[in-house]
Legacy VTK file of the C-alpha trace (Angstrom):
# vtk DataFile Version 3.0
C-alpha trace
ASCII
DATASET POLYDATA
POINTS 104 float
17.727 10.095 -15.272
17.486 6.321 -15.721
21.711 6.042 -15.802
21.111 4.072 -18.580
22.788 5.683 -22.060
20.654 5.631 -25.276
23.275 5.961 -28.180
26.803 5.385 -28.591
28.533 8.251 -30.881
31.646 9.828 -32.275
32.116 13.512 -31.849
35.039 16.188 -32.326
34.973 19.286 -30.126
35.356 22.155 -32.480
38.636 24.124 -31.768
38.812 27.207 -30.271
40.178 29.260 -33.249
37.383 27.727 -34.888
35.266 29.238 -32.566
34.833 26.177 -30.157
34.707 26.137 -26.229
38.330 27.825 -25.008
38.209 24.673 -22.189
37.804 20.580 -22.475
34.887 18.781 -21.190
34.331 16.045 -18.801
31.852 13.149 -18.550
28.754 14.673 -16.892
28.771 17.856 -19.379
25.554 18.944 -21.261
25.930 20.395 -23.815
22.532 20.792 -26.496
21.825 17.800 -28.625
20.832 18.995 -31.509
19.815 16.604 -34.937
20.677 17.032 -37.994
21.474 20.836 -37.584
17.471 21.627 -36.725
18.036 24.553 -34.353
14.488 23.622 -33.398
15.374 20.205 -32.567
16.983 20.101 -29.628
17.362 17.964 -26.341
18.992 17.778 -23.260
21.722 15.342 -22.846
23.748 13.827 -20.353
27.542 12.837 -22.202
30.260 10.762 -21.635
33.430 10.592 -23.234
35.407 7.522 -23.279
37.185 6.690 -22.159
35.248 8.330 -18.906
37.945 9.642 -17.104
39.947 11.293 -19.754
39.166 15.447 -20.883
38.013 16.191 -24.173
39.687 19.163 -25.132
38.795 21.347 -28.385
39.656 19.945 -31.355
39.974 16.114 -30.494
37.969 13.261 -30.897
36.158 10.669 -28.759
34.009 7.901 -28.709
31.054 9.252 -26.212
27.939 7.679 -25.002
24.662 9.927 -24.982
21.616 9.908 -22.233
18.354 11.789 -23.077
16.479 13.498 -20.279
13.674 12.926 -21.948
14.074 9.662 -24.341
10.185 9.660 -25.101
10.420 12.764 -26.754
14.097 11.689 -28.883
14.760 8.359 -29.063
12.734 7.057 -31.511
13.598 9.538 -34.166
17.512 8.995 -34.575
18.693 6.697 -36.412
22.616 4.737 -36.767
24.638 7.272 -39.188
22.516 10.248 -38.199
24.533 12.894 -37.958
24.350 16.084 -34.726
25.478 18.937 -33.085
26.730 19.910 -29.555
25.516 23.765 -29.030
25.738 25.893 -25.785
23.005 28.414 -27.247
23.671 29.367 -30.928
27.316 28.321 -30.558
28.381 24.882 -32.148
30.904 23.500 -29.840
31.140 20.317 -31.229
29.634 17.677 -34.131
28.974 14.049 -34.308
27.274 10.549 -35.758
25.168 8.295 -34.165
26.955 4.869 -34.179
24.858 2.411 -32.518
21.258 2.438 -30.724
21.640 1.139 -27.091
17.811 1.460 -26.445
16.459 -2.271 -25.618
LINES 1 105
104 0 1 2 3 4 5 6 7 8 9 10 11 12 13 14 15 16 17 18 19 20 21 22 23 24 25 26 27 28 29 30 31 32 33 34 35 36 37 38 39 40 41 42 43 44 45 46 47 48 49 50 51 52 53 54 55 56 57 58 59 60 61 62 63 64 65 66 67 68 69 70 71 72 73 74 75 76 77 78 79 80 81 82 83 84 85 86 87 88 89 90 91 92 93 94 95 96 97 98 99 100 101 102 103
């Protein structure tokens, strides 16, 4: 990876009665990317939450910044105000909007 983040977001973990994750996540998790709720459209992401060295535990909300693996593929189809999930499989974990491009 480039260490270089593409997008900056806003995303709540879903709780765990909710069926969320049971545990928090740090900066460095990677979770699925997936847009617009298109189980077919999915990428590989590198997060951070901010700040970085606070956990995001189930339920709460952060400001994160997401890396593709492979921006070629993603990049150029999100937009600002798109909206995504985090999945780990079929299970949403979490949900979020694009709020601002960082790609140069």
């Amino acid at each position: 990876m480039a260490g270089s983040p593409h997008f900056e977001g806003v995303v709540v973990l879903v709780p765990t009665e909710c069926g969320g994750r049971s545990r928090g996540v740090h900066t460095g998790y990677r979770g699925q990317f997936h847009l617009h709720g298109d189980l077919q459209d999915l990428a590989d992401v590198l997060w951070t939450f901010l700040p970085e060295e606070r956990e995001l535990v189930p339920g709460e909300t952060s400001c994160c910044l997401i890396e593709f693996f492979r921006a070629e593929l993603h990049t150029h189809r999100i937009e600002e105000g798109d909206q995504f999930e985090i999945r780990e499989g079929r299970r949403v974990v979490g949900v979020g909007r694009i709020v601002k491009s960082l790609a140069t």
